[in-house]
Structures are given as C-alpha cells and as structure tokens.
C-alpha positions as CSV (number, residue, x, y, z in Angstrom):
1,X,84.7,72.1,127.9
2,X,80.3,72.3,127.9
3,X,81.0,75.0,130.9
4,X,83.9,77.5,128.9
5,X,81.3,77.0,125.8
6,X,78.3,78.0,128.1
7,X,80.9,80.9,129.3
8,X,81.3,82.1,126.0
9,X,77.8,81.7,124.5
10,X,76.4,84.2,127.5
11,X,79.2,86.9,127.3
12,X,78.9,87.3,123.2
13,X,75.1,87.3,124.0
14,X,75.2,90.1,126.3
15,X,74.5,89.0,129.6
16,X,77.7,90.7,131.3
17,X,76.5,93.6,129.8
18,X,73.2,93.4,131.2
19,X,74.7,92.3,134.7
20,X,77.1,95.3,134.6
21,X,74.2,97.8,133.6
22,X,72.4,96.4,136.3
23,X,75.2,97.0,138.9
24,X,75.4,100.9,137.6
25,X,72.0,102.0,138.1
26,X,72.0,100.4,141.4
27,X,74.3,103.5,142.1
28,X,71.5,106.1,141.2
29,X,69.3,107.9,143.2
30,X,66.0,106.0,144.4
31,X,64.0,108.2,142.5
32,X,65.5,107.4,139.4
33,X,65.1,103.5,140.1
34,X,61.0,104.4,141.1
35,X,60.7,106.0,138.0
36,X,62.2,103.5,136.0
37,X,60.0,100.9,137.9
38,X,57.0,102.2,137.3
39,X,57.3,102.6,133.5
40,X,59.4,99.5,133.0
41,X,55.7,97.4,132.9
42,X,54.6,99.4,130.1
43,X,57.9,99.7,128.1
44,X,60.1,97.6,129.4
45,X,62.7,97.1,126.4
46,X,62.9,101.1,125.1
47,X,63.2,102.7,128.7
48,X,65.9,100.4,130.1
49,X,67.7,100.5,126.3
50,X,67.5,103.7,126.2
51,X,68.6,104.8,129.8
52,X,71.7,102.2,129.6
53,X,72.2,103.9,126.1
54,X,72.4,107.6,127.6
55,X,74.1,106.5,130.6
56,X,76.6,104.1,129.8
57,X,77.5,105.9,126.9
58,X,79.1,109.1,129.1
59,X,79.9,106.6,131.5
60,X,82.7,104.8,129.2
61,X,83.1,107.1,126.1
62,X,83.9,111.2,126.1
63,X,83.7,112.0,122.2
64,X,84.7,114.2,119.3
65,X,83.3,113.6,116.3
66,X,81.2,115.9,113.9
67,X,77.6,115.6,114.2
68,X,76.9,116.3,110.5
69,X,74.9,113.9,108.5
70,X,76.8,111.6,106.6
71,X,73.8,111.9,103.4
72,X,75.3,115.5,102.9
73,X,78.4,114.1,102.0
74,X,77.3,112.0,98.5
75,X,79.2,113.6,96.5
76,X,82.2,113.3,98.3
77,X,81.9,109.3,98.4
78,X,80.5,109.1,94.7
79,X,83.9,110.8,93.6
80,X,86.3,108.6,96.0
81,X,84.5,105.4,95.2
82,X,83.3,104.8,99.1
83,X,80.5,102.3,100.2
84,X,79.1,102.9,104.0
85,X,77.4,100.3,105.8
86,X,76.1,101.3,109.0
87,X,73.2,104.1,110.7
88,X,74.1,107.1,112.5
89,X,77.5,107.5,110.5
90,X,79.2,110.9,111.0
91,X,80.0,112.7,107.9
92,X,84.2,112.5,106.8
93,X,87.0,114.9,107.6
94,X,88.0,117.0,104.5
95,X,90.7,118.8,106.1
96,X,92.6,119.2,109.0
97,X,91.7,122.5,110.2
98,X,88.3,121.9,110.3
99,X,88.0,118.7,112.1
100,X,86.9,118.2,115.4
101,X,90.0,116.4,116.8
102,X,91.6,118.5,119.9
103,X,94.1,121.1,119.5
104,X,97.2,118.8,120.5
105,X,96.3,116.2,117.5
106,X,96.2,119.3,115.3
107,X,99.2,120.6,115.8
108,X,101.1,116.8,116.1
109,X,99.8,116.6,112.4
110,X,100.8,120.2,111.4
111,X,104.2,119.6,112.6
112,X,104.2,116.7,110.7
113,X,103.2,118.3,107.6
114,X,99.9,116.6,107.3
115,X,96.8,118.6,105.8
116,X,94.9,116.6,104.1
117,X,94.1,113.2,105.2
118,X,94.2,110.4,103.2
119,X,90.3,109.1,102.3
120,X,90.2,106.1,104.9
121,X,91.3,108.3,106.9
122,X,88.8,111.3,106.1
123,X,86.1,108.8,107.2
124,X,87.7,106.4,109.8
125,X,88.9,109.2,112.0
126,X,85.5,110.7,113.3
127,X,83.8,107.2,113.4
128,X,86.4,105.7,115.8
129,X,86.2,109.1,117.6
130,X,82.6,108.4,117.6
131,X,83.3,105.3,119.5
132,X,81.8,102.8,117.0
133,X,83.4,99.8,116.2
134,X,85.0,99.9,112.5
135,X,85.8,98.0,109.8
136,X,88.0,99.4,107.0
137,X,88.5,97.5,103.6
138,X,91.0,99.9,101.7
139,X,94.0,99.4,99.8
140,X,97.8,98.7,101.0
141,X,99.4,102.1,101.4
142,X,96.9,104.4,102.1
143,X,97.4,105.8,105.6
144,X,95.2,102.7,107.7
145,X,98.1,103.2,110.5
146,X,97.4,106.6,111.2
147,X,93.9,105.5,110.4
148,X,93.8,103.8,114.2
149,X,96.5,105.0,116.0
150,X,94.9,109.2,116.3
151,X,91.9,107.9,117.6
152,X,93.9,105.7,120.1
153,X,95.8,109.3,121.2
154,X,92.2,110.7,122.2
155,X,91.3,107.3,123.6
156,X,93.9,107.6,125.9
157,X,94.1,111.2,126.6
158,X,90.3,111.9,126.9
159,X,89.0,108.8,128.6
160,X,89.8,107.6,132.2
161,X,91.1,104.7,133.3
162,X,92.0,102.7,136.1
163,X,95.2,103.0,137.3
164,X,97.7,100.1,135.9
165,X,100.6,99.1,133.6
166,X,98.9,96.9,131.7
167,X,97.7,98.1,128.2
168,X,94.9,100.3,127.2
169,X,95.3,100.3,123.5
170,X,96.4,96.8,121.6
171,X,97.1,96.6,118.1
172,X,97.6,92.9,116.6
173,X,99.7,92.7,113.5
174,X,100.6,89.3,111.7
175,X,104.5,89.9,111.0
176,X,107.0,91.3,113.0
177,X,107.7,94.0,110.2
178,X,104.4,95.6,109.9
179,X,104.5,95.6,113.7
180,X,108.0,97.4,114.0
181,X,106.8,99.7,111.4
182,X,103.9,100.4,113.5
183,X,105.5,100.9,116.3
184,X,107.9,103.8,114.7
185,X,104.7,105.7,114.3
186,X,103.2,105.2,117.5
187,X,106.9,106.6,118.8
188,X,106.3,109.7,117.2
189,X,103.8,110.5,120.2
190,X,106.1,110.1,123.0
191,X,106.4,113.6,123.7
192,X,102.4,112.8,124.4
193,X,103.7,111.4,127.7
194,X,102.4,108.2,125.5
195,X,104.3,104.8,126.2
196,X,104.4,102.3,123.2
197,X,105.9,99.1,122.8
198,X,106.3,96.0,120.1
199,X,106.4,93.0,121.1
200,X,107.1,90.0,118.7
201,X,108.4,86.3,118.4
202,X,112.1,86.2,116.7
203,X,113.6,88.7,119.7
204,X,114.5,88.2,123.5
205,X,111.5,87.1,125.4
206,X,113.1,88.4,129.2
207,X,113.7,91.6,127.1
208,X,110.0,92.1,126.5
209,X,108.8,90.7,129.7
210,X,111.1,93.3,131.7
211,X,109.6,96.2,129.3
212,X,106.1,94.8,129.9
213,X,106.5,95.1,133.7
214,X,107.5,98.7,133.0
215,X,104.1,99.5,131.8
216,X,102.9,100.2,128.3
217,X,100.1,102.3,127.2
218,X,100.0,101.3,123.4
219,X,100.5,97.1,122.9
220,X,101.9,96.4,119.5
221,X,101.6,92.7,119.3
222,X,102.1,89.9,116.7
223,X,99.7,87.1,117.9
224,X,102.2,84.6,118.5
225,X,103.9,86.6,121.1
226,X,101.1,88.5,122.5
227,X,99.1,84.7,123.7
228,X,102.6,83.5,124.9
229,X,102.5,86.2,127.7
230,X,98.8,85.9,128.3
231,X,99.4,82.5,128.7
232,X,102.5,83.0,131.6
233,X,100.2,85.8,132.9
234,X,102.9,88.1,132.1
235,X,100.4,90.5,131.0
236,X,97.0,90.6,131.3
237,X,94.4,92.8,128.9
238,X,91.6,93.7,131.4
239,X,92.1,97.5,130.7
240,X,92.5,97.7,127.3
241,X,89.3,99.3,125.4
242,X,91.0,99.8,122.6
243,X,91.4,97.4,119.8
244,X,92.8,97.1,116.4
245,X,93.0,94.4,114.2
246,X,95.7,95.7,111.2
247,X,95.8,93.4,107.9
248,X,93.2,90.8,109.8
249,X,93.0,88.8,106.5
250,X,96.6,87.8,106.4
251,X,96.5,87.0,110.2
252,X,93.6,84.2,109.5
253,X,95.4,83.1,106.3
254,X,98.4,82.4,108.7
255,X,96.3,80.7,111.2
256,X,96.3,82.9,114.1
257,X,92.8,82.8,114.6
258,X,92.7,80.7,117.7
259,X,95.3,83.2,119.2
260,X,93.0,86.4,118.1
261,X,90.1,84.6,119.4
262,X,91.7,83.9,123.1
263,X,93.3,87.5,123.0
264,X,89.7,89.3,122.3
265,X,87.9,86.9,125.2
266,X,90.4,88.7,127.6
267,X,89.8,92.1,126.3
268,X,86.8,93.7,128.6
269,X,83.4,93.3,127.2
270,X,82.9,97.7,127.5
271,X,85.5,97.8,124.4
272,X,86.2,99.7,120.9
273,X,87.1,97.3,117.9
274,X,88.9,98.8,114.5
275,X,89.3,96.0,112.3
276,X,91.0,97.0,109.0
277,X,91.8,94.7,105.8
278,X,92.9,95.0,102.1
279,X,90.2,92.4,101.2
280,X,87.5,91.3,102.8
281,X,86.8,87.3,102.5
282,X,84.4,85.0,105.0
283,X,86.7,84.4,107.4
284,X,87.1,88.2,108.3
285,X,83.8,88.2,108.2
286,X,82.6,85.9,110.3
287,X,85.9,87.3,113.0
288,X,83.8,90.9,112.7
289,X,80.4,89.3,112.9
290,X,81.5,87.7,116.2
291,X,83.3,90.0,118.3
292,X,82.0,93.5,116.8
293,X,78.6,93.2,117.0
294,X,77.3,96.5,115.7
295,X,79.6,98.2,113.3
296,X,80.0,100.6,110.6
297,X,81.9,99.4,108.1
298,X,83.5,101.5,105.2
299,X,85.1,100.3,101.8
300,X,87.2,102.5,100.1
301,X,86.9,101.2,96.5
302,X,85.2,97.8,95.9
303,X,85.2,94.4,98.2
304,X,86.0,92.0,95.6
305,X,89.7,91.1,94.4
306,X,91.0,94.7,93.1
307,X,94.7,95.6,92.6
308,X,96.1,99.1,92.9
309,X,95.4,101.2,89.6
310,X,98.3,103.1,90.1
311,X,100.4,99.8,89.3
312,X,101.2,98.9,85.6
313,X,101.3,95.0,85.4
314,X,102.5,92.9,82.9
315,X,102.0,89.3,82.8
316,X,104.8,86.4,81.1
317,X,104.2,83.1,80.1
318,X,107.1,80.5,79.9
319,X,107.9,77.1,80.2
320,X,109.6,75.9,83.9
321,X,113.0,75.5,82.1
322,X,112.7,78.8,80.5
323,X,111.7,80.3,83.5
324,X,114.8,82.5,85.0
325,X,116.0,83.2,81.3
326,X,112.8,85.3,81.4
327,X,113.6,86.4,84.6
328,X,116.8,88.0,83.3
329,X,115.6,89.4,80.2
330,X,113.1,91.4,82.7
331,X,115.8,92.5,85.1
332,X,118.0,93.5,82.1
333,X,114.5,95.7,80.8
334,X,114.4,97.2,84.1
335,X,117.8,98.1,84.1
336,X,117.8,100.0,81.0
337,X,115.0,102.0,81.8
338,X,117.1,103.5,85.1
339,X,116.7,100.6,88.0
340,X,115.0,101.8,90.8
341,X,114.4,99.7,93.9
342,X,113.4,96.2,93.0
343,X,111.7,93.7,95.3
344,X,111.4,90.0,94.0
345,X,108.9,87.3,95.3
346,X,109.6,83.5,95.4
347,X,107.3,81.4,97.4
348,X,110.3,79.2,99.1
349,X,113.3,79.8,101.7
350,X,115.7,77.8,99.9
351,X,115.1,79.6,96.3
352,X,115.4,83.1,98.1
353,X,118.8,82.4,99.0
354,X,119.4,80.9,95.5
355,X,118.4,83.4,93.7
356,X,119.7,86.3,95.7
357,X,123.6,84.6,95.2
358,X,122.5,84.2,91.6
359,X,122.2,87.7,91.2
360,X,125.2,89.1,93.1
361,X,127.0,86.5,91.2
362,X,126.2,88.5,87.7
363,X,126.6,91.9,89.4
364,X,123.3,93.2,90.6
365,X,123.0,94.4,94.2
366,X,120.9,91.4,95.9
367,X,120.1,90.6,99.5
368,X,117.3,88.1,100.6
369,X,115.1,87.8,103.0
370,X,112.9,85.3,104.4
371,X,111.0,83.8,108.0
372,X,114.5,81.5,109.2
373,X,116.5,84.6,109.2
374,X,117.0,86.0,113.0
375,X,115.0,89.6,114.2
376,X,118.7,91.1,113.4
377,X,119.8,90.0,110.1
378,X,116.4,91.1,109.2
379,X,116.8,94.5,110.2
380,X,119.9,94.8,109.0
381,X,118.6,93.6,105.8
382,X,115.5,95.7,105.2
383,X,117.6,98.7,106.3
384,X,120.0,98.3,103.7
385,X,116.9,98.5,101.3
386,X,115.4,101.5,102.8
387,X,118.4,103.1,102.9
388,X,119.1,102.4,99.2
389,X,122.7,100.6,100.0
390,X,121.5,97.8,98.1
391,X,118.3,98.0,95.1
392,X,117.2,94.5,95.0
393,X,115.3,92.6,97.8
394,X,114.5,89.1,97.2
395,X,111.7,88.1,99.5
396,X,109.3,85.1,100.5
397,X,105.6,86.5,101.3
398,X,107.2,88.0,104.7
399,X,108.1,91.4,103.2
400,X,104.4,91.1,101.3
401,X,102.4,93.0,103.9
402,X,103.4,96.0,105.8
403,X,106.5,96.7,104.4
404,X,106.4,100.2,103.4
405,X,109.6,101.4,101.9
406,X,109.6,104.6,99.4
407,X,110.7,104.5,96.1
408,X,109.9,100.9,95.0
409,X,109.6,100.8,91.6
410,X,109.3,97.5,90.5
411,X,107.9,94.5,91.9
412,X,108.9,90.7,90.3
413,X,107.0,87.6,91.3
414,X,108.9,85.1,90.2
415,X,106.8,82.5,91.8
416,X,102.9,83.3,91.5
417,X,101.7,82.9,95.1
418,X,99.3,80.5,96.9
419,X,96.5,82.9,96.8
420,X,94.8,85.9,94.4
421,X,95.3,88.1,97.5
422,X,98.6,87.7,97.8
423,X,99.4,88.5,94.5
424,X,97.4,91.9,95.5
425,X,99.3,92.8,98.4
426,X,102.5,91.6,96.6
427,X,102.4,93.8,93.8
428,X,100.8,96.9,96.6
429,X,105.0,97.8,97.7
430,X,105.1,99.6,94.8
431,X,102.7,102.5,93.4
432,X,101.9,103.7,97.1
433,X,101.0,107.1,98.4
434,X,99.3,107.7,94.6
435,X,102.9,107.1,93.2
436,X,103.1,105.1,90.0
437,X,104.4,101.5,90.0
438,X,105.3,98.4,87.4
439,X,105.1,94.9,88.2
440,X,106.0,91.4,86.5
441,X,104.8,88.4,87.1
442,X,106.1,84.8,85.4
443,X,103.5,82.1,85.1
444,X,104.4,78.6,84.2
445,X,101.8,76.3,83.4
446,X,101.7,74.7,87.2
447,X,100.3,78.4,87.5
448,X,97.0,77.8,85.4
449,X,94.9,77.6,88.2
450,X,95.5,81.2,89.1
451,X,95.1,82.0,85.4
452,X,90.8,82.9,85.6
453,X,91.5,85.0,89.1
454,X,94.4,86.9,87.9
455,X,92.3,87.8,84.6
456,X,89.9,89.1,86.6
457,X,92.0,91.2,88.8
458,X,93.5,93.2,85.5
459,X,90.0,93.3,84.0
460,X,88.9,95.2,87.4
461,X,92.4,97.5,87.1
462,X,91.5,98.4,83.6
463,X,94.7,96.2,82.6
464,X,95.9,94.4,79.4
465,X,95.1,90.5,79.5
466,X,97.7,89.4,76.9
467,X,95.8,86.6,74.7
468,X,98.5,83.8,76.0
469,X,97.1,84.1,80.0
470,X,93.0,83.6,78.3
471,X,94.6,80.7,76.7
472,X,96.1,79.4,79.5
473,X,92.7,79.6,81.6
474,X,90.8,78.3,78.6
475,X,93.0,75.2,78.4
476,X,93.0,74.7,82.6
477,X,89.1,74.7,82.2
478,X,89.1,72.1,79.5
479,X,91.5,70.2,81.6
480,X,89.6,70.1,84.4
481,X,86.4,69.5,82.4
482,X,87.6,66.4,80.9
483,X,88.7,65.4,84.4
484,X,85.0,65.4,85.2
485,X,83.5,63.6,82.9
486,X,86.2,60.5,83.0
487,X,85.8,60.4,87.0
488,X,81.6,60.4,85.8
489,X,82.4,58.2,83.9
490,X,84.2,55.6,86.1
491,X,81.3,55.9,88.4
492,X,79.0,54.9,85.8
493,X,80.9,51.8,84.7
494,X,80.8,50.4,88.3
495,X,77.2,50.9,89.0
496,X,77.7,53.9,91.0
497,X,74.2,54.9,92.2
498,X,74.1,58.0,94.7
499,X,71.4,56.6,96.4
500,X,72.3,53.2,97.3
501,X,75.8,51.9,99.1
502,X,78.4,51.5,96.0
503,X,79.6,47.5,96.3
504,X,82.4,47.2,93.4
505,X,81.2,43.3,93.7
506,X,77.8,44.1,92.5
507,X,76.8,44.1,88.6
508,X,75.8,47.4,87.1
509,X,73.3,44.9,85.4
510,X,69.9,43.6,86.6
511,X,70.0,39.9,87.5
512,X,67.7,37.0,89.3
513,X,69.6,35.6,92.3
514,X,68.1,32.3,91.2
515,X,70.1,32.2,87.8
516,X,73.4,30.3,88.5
C-alpha cells in the first residue's frame, strides 16, 4: 500500500518525466551534452527546462494552432461572455476558412455544412491543437463533442505512434447514451481510415472484447466498463495521448472517481487532457488540479449555477396530494398551445413506469425510461422519441445528460432532483443550438431545501421568482433557524461546555463535593 502511494507521489511529481528526459538527450550528439554541461553549473534549472521544453515538445507534439495573441481578441470574449485562465493562450477561431486546421478537417466540416463554430469551439479548437491541456465549463448543447473529437482527428493523423491496436484517443462518458451519441459522431470520420468504438456496461461484454482485439483508434468508454477490461487486461492504455473527460461533474456525482483515477494512472505520463463540464464544483477541481497540471481553462459564460437563458421556466407550488392534478393541468396547457416533444423527470424507477401507464391510460403518447431497462429496450425507446413516433418521454436522471434530441420543447420535472445541477442539466434538453425552450417544475414542500438555490438560478437567467417559491425559502430558513436554537438550547440545559467532556450525570450547577 506505502509502496503504490510512494509510486504515485513520484510520477504526479514529475520524476518519470525527468527520467525520460534524461534517457532522450542521452541520444544527442556529445557536443550537445558538453555544452549543456558546462552551462548546467551556472543555470542549471532554465537550460535543462528550456532544452527539454524545445526538444520534447517536437519530439511528442506536431502542431496547428494560430500564433496570434489571445489580448487582440477582447472584444470578441467581452461580447460572448468568455473568461480565460491560462498564459500563452492562442487567440479563437472565428470562421472556418480561416483557421489553421488542415485541408481534410476543412472540407469534413464543409461537407457537413459547418461554417461557423460554435464559441467553445472557436476557442477550444486551436488550444487542444496547441497541445495544452483544457478545461471547458460551457453549457449543455453547445457543440463540446466536436469541441474534442477534431482535435483528436489531427492527433491521430499528424502525430506518430507506435504501432498497436490498443487506443490512442480515449473519451470517458458517464452514461451509456451520451457515449452512443458520441460515438455516432466519431463514425462520421470513418472514411478518415479512423476506427471508433463504444464500449459500455448494459451490452455483451465477449462482443466488446472481440471488437477490442480488432483494434480501435478512438475508445469511447463509460467508466464502469472501460476499468472492467483494464482490470482482465483486455485492453491496456499505454498509447493513448489523448484524453477527454465529457460531462466530468456528473461522472464524480455518480461515483466513478476511483475508476477515472485508475484509468488516468495507466494513461502514459507524455499525455493531452480535455476535461469539459457544464459546472464546475471542487471535486472537478481537485480531478483537474491532479492530473492536468498546467492548463488553460476557458468558461463560456459564468462558473457559478447558471441555467440556459434560452429556456423560459416556470416554477408550481402544490401540496403532495395535489401534486399530479397540477401535473395534468400543465400537460393539458402544453397541449393547447401545439404539443411538441415532451420529456418528464421523476427521480424513481418505479414512478417512471407509473406515470408513463398513467398517461397512455388518458391518451397521451408516453414511453419511459430508466437505468433497469436493458441496452435494447433503451434504444428502441429513445428512437421512438427521436424519431417523433411517440412525444412524451418519461425519464429518471439517465436521459438528463447527453441526450441530445431536436425539437424538445418542453421539459416537466415532476420530481425536483437531488441536486441544483441537475435541475440545470435537466431543464438543458430543451432550448439547445440557441433554439427557445419552456420548462416546469412542481415543488412540494419536502422540496424547500432546493427553494434558496433554485431562486438563485432564475435570478442569474433574468427569470420570474413567483412570490410563493421566496415564501417557501423564507419559511425553510425559519425552520431551520428554530431547529438551531432548540438543539442550543438542549445543550445548555445539560451543561454542555465545548471545552470540557459532556457527562449528562454532572449538574450544570456549581457544587462542593463535601455537601451531602
């Protein structure tokens, strides 16, 4: 255990970098190695920095990327609300035609009748291309998987590799739908001579296994999945240099940490990390501060809890027993107005299937879906939605991220989620790719928790708080003020003292131990 820690300590610390460095200029000419000896007394930290710097640099990275000074470019981020952290940042791509990617990404994006990128991807593309290690904090919807998978095109094409059929490029996703839909875009560069594959939990393992043995190019990986094959040494990531973390807050809030951890120790240590997020809370943090050392890290709007301003929400308050009355009278609303495609949140299994029969029951077009349901019937499912056959989705928090499906109008949380960021990413199916979108939420008062947060996150969309939801977190704070003081209180009755060792036998009074 003290030796794997010691292991780890010294590689995140740089000493297999320094032993690999070491090991490369022993392949230089003697003169080189006199010169550098002879100055390395006088300067011995800016000449060997700056020669690994040079060398290493064209040893592991050929790159495109405009050498324009991101300070030229103000304007630009003033109007698109963009924050850059990081030195040496190369300025954004407006336009297609005048970005420095090569002449096969240009056309690939001209056949697909791309001109414009979208603004994480005007300033993600040349710093990946640059080779940097990235972190991108933008909204759901806004073009993040092109964002990282362009860059892994030139990765692939430009840089050389040894030869092998394990992976070069890995992209972690926490679902199995966000990682099938990234794999349908990553297909789009087969005739790239580019070889991509998903695998997930939910489908045949041997299936995956067999493909794997194949070789694969681009890894599309839920973490699950992806350590279950490191683990049988099915695969192995020694030459992958390419690494994307997609939606890496909703990976840590479903507790694949441990499994991202072991995944990264395997990657090598001469390797590009894209790390991309809706929000960005500690634990992302910490992830980025661990394993990316230096980055550049770009936020397309602001850090804190922010909801998509495209999105009209609405907020009810209701008793529990009142609570899918109200849930009718907003279906019935939505109706009139022309029903689009609906997608409805509850937070359990059991009520998805409830209230999916429920519906069909009175007439509306309802399938449900949720994590016990096999790979298949989920397809099937989410197809039928795509596709239009059916309008109405009801959905636990699987079908919250990644699922990108056009023309959702309307999103319905009938159960408020766990988490502010949920809610976020919830509500982020509809109003994508700058289209408009409506949502409604029910809140009971088991919700009042949420009630402070959720203000917050219509204050910061330039929303309506109805007067009934300040009430609520008014009320919750009184609540939980008065809870305060009585627990206070209790102490103080007992003779609580914080600095002493609380004895429930022992008088809060003075006394002489000789009175009897």
């Amino acid at each position: 255990m003290s030796v794997n820690t010691a292991v780890l300590f010294l590689r995140r610390n740089g000493v297999k970098s320094i032993y690999q460095n070491v090991k490369l200029l022993q392949t230089f000419q003697i003169s080189q190695l006199t010169v550098l000896k002879n100055r390395k007394i006088t300067y011995p930290n800016i000449i060997c920095n700056n020669f690994c710097t040079s060398h290493l640099g064209n040893f592991y990275n050929k790159k495109f990327y405009s050498i324009k000074a991101a300070q030229q470019d103000l304007d630009y981020y003033n109007e698109h609300n963009i924050t850059i952290i990081g030195d040496n940042v190369p300025s954004p791509y407006r336009d297609i035609e005048n970005c420095d990617f090569p002449e096969y990404i240009k056309t690939f994006l001209k056949d697909q009748g791309l001109s414009k990128p979208t603004i994480i991807q005007s300033q993600g593309w040349p710093i990946a291309l640059s080779g940097k290690n990235l972190v991108g904090i933008a909204q759901t919807g806004t073009g993040k998987t092109l964002a990282y998978l362009l860059p892994a095109i030139v990765h692939l094409k430009e840089k050389q590799a040894r030869k092998g059929r394990s992976p070069r490029v890995l992209v972690l996703a926490p679902t199995r739908e966000l990682a099938r839909q990234i794999e349908e875009v990553g297909k789009e560069f087969i005739s790239m001579n580019v070889r991509c594959l998903c695998i997930y939990g939910g489908a045949s393992r041997a299936k995956q296994a067999a493909e794997l043995q194949g070789g694969v190019d681009i890894l599309i990986a839920t973490p699950g999945r992806l350590n279950d094959f490191l683990k049988s040494k099915t695969i192995t990531l020694s030459r992958c240099t390419y690494v994307v973390l997609d939606e890496a807050d909703r990976m840590l809030d479903m507790g694949f940490e441990p499994q991202i951890r072991e995944a990264l120790e395997g990657v090598p240590y001469e390797r590009q990390i894209l790390m991309f997020s809706a929000t960005w809370p500690k634990e992302v943090q910490h992830l980025a501060k661990d394993y990316l050392g230096e980055y550049v890290q770009v936020n397309v709007g602001s850090t804190e809890l922010s909801a998509n301003h495209n999105i009209e929400q609405h907020v009810h308050i209701c008793e529990q027993e009142n609570k899918m009355e109200k849930f009718k009278n907003i279906m019935h609303e939505i109706s009139s107005q022309g029903l689009g495609k609906v997608l409805v949140f509850t937070n359990t299994k059991r009520f998805v299937d409830s209230l999916s029969l429920t519906l069909r029951r009175n007439g509306w077009p309802a399938v449900g879906i949720h994590g016990d349901k096999t790979q298949n019937q989920r397809d099937i499912i989410i197809d039928k939605f795509r596709t239009g056959k059916t309008n109405i989705l009801v959905a636990t928090d699987v079908a919250a991220r990644g699922l990108d499906v056009e023309g959702v109008t309307h999103v319905i949380n009938y159960d408020f989620p766990n988490t502010s960021e949920d809610y976020i990413h919830r509500i982020g199916r509809t109003g994508r790719s700058q289209n408009k979108g409506i949502s409604h939420t029910i809140l009971t008062e088991d919700d009042a928790r949420h009630a402070k947060s959720l203000i917050s996150v219509l204050q910061e969309a330039n929303q309506t708080v109805p007067q009934s939801l300040q009430e609520m977190a008014r009320s919750y704070d009184l609540t939980k003020e008065k809870e305060h003081q009585i627990k206070y209180r209790s102490k103080q009755n007992y003779g609580w003292n914080p600095n002493k060792r609380w004895n429930k036998f022992r008088s809060h009074k003075n006394y002489n131990k000789y009175d009897y």
